[in-house]
Structure formats: structure tokens, C-alpha cells
C-alpha positions, 0 to 999 in steps of 0.5 A: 119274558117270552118263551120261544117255541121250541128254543130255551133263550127267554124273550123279552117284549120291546116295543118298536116303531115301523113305517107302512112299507116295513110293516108291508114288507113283514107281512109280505114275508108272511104270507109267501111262507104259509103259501108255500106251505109253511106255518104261520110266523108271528112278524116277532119270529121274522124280526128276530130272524133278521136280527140273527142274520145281522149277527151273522155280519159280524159287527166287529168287523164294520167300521160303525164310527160316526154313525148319526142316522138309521140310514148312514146305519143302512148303508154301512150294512149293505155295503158289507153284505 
């Protein structure tokens, strides 16, 4: 397990897969922090951020039936926001 900087929940490391453009976008994300002027996040902090801001959606409420693919899964999501 991984200790956050700064927070008491321990992590655990998982192992994920990601295309060229999520990789892209992760570091896309990155780089606009630290120029303008913020500290140099590890794509794990900014993953586990998104993961937050799912939360946030409250997955209770989405109608998740049926689901097959991580697209049908997208779309579902967006449409909530």
C-alpha cells in the first residue's frame, strides 16, 4: 500500500491500461498545472481525482443495467453530467 501525501486513507497499487490520447490527455493535464505554477502531480493523483469526481455523481442514481462496454459505460456518464 501507498501513503498519500497529506491524507490518512492508504493506496493500493493497481495496474491500468490506457491508449495514447488518455496517456496524452493525463500529461496534457500535468503540464498546465506546473505552468501555472502548481506542483507537479504524478498522473496517479490526477487519476485518482477523476475517480473523486465520479463519485461525486452519484452512482446510485445512474441506471447502469446492461451495460456491455466501457463506451455504453461513457455515455451513460455523460449524459448525467
Amino acid at each position: 500500500m501507498i501513503k498519500s501525501k497529506g491524507l490518512d486513507e492508504e493506496y493500493r497499487k493497481v495496474t491500468i491500461t490506457l491508449g495514447e490520447e488518455q496517456e496524452n490527455f493525463l500529461d496534457e493535464i500535468r503540464r498546465k498545472i506546473r505552468k501555472n505554477g502548481g506542483s507537479a502531480l504524478a498522473r496517479t493523483e490526477v487519476i485518482r481525482t477523476a475517480i473523486e469526481v465520479l463519485k461525486c455523481l452519484k452512482v446510485d442514481n445512474l441506471n447502469l443495467s446492461g451495460i456491455k462496454n466501457e463506451f455504453e459505460l461513457f455515455e451513460k456518464i455523460k449524459k448525467s453530467l
